[in-house]
C-alpha positions in Angstrom: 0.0 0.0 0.0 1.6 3.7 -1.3 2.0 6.3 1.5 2.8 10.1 0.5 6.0 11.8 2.0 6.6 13.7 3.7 5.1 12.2 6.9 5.5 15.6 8.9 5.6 18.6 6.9 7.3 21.6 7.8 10.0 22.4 9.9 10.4 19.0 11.6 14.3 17.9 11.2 16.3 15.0 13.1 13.4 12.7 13.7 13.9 10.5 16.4 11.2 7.2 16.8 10.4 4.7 19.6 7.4 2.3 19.6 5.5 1.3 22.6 3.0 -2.0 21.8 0.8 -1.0 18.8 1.4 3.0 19.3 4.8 5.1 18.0 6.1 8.1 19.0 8.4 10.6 16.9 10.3 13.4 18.4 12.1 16.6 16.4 14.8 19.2 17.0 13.0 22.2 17.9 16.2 25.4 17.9 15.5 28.6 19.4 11.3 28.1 19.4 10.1 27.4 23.0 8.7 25.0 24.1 11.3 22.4 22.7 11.2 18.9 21.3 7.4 18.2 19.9 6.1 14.7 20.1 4.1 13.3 17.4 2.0 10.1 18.0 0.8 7.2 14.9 -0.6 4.7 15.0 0.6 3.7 11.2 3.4 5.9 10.8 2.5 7.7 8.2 -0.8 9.3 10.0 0.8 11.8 12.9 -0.4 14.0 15.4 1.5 16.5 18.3 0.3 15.4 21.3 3.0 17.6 23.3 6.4 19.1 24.3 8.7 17.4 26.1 10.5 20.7 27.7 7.7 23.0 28.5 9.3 25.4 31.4 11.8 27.4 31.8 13.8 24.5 34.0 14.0 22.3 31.4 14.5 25.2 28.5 16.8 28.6 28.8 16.6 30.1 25.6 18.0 33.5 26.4 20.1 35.3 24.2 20.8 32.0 21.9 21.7 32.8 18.5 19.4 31.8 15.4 19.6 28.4 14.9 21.0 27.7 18.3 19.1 25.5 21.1 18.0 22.1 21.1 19.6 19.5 19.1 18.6 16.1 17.3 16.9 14.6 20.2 16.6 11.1 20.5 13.6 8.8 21.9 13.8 5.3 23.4 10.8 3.7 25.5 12.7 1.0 29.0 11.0 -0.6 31.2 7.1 1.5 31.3 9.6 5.0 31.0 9.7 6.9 28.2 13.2 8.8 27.8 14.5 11.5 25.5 17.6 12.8 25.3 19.0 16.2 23.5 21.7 19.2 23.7 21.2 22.3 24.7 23.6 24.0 22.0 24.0 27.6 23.8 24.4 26.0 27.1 27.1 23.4 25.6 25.2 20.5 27.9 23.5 17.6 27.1 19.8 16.1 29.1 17.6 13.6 29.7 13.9 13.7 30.6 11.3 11.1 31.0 8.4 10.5 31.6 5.6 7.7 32.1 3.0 9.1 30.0 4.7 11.2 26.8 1.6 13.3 26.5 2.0 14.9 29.8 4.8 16.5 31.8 8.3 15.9 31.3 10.7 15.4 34.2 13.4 17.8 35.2 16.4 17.3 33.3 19.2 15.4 34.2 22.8 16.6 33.1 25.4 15.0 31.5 29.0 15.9 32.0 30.0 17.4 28.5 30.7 14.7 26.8 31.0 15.5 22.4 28.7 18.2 20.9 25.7 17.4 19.8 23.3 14.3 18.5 23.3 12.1 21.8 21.4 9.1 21.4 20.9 6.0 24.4 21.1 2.3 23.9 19.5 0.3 26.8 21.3 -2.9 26.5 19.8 -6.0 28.0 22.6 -6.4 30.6 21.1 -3.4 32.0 23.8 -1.2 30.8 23.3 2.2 28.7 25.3 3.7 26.7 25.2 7.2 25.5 26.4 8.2 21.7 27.2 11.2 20.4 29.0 13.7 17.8 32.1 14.3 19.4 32.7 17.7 17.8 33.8 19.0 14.0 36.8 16.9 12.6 36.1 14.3 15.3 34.7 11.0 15.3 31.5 10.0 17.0 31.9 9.1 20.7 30.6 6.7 23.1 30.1 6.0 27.1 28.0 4.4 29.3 26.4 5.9 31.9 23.8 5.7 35.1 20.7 6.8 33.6 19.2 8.2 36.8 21.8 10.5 37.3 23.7 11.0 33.9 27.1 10.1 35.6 29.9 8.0 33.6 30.2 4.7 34.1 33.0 4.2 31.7 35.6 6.2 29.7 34.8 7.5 26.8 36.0 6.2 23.5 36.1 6.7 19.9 33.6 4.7 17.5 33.3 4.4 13.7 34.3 7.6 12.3 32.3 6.8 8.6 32.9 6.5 5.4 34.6 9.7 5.0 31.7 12.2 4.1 32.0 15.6 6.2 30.4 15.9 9.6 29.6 11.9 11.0 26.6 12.7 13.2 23.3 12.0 14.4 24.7 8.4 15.9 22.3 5.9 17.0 23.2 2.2 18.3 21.0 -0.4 18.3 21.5 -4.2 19.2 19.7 -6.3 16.5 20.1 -10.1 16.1 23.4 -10.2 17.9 25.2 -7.5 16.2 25.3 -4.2 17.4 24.7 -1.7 14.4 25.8 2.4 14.2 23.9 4.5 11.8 25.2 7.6 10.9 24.3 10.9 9.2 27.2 12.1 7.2 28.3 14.6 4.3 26.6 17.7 6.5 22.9 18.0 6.2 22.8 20.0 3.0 22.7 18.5 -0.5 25.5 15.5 0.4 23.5 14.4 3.5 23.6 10.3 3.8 23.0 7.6 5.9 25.4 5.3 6.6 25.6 1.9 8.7 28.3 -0.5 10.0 28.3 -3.4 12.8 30.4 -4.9 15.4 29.8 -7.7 17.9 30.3 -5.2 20.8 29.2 -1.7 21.3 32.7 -0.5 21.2 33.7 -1.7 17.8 35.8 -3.0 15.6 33.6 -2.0 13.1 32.6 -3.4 10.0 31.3 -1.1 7.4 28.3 -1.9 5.6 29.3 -3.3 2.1 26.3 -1.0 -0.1 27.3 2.1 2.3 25.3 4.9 2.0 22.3 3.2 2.9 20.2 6.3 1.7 21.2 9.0 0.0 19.3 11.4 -2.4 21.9 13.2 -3.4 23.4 13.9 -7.0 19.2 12.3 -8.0 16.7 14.3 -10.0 13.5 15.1 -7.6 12.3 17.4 -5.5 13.2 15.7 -2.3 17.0 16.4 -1.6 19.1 16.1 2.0 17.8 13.1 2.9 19.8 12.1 5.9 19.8 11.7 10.2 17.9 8.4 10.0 16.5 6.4 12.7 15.1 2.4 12.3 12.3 1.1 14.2 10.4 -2.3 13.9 6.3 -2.6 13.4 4.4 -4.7 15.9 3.9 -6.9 12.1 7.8 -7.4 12.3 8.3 -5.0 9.3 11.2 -2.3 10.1 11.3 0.9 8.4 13.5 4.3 9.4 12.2 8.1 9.4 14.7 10.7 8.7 14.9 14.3 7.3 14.8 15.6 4.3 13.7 18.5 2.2 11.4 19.5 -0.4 12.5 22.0 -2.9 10.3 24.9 -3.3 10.7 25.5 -7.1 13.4 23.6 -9.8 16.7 25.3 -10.4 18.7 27.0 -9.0 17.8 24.9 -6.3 15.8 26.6 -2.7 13.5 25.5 -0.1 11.6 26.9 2.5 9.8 24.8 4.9 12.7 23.5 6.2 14.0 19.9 6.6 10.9 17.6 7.4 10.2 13.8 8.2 10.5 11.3 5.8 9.5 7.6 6.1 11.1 4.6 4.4 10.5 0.9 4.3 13.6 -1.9 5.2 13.9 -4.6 4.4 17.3 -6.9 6.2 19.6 -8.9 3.1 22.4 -11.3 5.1 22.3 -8.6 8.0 22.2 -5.5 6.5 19.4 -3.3 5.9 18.0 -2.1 2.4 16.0 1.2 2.7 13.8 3.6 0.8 13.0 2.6 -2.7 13.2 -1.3 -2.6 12.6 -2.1 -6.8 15.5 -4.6 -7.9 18.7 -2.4 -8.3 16.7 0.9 -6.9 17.2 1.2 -3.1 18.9 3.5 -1.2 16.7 6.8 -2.0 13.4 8.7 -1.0 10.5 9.3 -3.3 7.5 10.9 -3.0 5.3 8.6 -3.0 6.0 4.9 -1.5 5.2 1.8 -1.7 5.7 -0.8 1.6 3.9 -2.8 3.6 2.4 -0.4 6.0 0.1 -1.0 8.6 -3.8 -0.2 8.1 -4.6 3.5 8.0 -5.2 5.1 11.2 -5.9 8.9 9.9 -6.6 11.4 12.9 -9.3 14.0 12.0 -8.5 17.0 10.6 -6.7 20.2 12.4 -9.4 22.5 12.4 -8.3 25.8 10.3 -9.2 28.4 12.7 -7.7 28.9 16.1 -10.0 31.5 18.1 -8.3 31.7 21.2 -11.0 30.4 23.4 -9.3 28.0 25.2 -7.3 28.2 28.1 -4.2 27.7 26.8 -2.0 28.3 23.4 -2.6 25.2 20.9 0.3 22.9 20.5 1.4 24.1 17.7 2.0 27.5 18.4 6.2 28.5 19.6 7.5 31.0 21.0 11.5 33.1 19.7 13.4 32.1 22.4 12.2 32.1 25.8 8.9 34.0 26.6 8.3 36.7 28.8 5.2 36.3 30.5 4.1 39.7 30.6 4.3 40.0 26.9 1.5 37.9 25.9 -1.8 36.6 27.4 -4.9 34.9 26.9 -7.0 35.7 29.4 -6.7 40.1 29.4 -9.1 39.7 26.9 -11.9 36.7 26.4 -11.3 34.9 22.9 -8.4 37.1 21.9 -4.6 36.6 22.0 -2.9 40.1 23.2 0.5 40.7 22.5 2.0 43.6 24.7 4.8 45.2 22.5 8.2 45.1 23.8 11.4 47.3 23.1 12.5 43.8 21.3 12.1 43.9 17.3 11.9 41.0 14.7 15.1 41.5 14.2 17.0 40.6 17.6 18.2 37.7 18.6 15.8 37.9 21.9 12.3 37.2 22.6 10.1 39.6 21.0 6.4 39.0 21.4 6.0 36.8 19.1 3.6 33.4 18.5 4.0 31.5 15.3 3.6 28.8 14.1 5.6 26.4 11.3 4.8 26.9 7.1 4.2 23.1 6.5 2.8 23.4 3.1 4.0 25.7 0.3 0.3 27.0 -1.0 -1.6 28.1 2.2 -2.8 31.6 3.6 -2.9 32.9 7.2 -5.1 35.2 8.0 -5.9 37.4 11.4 -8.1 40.4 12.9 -6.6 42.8 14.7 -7.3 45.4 16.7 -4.7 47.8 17.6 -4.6 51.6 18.2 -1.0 52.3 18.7 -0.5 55.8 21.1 2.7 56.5 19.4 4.3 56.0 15.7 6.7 53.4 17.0 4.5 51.1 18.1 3.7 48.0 15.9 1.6 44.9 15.4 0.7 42.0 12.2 1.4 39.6 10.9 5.2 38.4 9.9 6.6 35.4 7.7 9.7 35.0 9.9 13.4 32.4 8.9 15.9 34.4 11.5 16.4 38.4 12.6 18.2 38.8 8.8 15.4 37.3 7.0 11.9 37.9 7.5 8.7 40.2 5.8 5.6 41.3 7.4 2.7 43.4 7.3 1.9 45.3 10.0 0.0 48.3 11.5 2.4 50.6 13.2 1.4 53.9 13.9 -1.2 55.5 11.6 -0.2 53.2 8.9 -0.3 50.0 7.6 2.7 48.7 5.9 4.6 45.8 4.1 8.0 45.7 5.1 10.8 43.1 3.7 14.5 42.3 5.3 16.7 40.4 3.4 20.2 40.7 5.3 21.2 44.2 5.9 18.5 45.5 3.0 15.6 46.5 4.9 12.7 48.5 2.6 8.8 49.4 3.0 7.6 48.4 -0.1 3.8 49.5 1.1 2.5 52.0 3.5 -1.0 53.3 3.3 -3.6 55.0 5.9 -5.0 52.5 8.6 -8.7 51.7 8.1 -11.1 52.3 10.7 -11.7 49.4 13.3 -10.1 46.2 13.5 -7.9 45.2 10.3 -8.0 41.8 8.0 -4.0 41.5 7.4 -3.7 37.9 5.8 -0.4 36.3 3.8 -0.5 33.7 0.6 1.5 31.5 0.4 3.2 30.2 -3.0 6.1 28.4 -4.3 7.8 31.3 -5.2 6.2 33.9 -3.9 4.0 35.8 -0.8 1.8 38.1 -1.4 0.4 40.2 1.6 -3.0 41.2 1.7 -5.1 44.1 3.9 -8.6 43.0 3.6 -9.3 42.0 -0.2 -6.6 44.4 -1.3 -3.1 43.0 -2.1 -0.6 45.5 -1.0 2.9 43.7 -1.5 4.6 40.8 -2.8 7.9 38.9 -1.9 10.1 36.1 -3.1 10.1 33.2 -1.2 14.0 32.4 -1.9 14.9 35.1 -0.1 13.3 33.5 3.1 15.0 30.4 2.2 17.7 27.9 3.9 20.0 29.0 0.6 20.1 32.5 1.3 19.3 33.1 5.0 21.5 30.3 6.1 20.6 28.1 9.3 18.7 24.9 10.2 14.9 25.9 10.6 12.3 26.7 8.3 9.3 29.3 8.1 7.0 30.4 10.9 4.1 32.1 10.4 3.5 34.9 13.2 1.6 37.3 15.3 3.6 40.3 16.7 4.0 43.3 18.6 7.0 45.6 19.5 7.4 48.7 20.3 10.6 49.3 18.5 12.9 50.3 21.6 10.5 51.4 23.8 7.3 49.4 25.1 4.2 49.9 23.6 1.3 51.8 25.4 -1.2 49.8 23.4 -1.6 46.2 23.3 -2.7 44.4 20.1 -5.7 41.7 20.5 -5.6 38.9 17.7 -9.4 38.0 17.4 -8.4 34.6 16.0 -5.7 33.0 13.0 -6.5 30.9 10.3 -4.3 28.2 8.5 -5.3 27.1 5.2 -4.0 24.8 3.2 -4.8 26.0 -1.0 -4.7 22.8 -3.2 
């Protein structure tokens, strides 16, 4: 039976998957958005929904001051005895965590912290001696590295050592070990996760190596292919409860054909496996064909077990902020509320702008499909002409365009780097204000009411140009440009609608 990829659109990189009984669970790096590390839940694998965060407060998740595409890391999940643990770095603090917890839809634990051990990408093996052993990226121009540790209090129970160092292709990362049929088994992400990204595999009959590389290495790879799916890379292999084993890993989808740009961001991807003499063929399983990532898929997936439909409207009625919605960095409580006003989200301006790396009141939410429109109703009087509130299609503090009311105006402003330009400004309307944005392949247009006041490329928004590891968030606003803003702005509700 064909699936469609991607299986979680949008800005959803480094997947991570564990499966409990018939249910699975997929977690994704999250950056500089608060809170960090979504969970998605299936019950098929290709049919997902967010059920969570596992960090949620402030304990668990400083964000201050991180750069752009700083923060959390390529977390990883693994289910041991009735626990559910996931484990991630904190880039800007330079430390690795674990939380757990016994029901993945509710709250997470405090974090335990690991004494720096590599960079990034940790992943846990829970052998069935009852040891574990934590993986990771030791750090640029080093191999990946390995310990084993106390998993209650992050402690090292044994030196560290260097693993398989890959193939050869730039940056061997995103490390996951698993113990399968005797062998224990290290897959890799290598060749950076750009347009060389690859997975790669090799074996040993301990966790410490020697290795032995796997003989049709890279397992999946996309790259130097035709399509519209490029990057494919940072895999991670579960089995079904049918016995079939597949692996979800990122990827992205080109926005237009040459020269070559996305911007949604690297999403999740799903491929089928299938084991030859102990090695695993992925993706594309035809006779001579395997190794890559198409569109559309055949395997032998479980029966569909769709969720119903996101509704497209969020109205702000209940008592707290919808899962999808993130915060830049993170919040300050007294910049946003739900309950000042009944039904509407206010945003109380700040001095902090767009273009900051801080917290500016800001909620958003990720682009996930390339033709959609957002709209909102606003109602804002701003006291003084530097105070500001709309709508924004936001990739980092260099790289964003929005239309907004500030002062007596509404205007359409774009940032590409250090080019900054209005490209509209006309009168406010009277009463609350429609501001909406389409989105197209290659273009945004930005829209008061009916009336379409500005367009902008989407390449300019993109990972190509802008630089980074996220994708585009759709967002409401408010700052006062320096100073905070005497008026609040009240969002009557958002829509998210997918065209097509």
């Amino acid at each position: 039976m064909n699936y469609t990829n991607p299986i979680i659109p949008g800005f959803h990189p480094d997947p991570s998957i564990c499966r409990v009984g018939e249910d699975y669970y997929i977690v994704t790096s999250s950056f500089e958005f608060f809170p960090g590390v979504p969970i998605y839940h299936s019950r098929d694998l290709v049919n997902w929904r967010q059920i969570g965060h596992c960090l949620t407060r402030e304990s668990q998740l400083s964000l201050h001051g991180q750069h752009a595409s700083a923060g959390i890391y390529a977390p990883t999940i693994r289910h041991h005895n009735g626990r559910f643990y996931m484990t991630t770095t904190n880039t800007g603090l330079g430390k690795h965590l674990i939380v757990w917890a016994d029901d993945p839809a509710g709250e997470w634990s405090e974090p335990v912290w690991i004494d720096k051990h590599g960079y990034m990408d940790p992943s846990l093996l829970f052998d069935a001696d009852g040891r574990v052993y934590f993986t990771s990226f030791g750090n640029f121009g080093q191999s990946l590295i390995q310990t084993e540790i106390d998993i209650k209090t992050g402690a090292r129970l044994s030196a560290t050592r260097e693993l398989w160092p890959g193939t050869g292709g730039a940056s061997a990362e995103g490390p996951h070990l698993y113990k399968i049929n005797g062998f224990y088994y290290l897959l890799l992400g290598e060749g950076g996760t750009e347009y060389g990204h690859m997975v790669t595999l090799a074996r040993s009959k301990t966790p410490w190596g020697p290795w032995e590389e796997c003989p049709h290495n890279p397992i999946l790879t996309n790259r130097s292919r035709p399509g519209g799916i490029q990057c494919i890379g940072h895999g991670d292999l579960v089995e079904d409860h049918r016995g079939n084993w597949w692996m979800v890993c990122l990827g992205v989808r080109l926005n237009v054909g040459y020269p070559f740009f996305h911007t949604l961001g690297r999403e999740t991807f799903l491929a089928p496996v299938r084991w030859e003499n102990g090695w695993p063929l992925v993706g594309d399983l035809d006779a001579g064909r395997h190794g890559r990532i198409l569109p559309e898929m055949a395997g032998d997936r479980l029966p569909p077990q769709p969720w119903p439909a996101l509704p497209v409207r969020d109205d702000f009625t209940a008592p707290q902020l919808g899962l999808a919605w993130n915060f830049l960095r993170t919040p300050r409580t007294e910049d946003w509320s739900l309950v000042a006003r009944t039904g509407w989200l206010r945003l109380n301006g700040s001095p902090v702008t767009l273009d900051a790396e801080d917290s500016p009141a800001f909620v958003g939410r990720r682009q996930e499909h390339f033709k959609c429109v957002v709209r909102t109703r606003l109602e804002f009087k701003p006291q003084h002409e530097n105070e500001e509130a709309g709508l924004v299609a936001y990739m980092s503090p260099q790289h964003h365009y929005e239309i907004a009311v500030k002062g007596s105006r509404v205007i359409v402003r774009r940032r590409v780097g250090s080019l900054v330009v209005e490209v509209a400004n006309v009168p406010v309307p009277a009463g609350p204000v429609a501001l909406s944005i389409v989105a197209e392949p290659h273009r945004y247009q930005f829209l008061l009411g009916e009336q379409c006041l500005a367009e902008g490329e989407t390449k300019f928004l993109s990972t190509e140009v802008a630089g980074g590891f996220t994708g585009v968030y759709f967002a409401m606003y408010a700052t006062g440009n320096g100073q905070c803003s005497a008026a609040p702005a009240d969002f009557d509700w958002f829509d998210y609608e997918v065209v097509g």
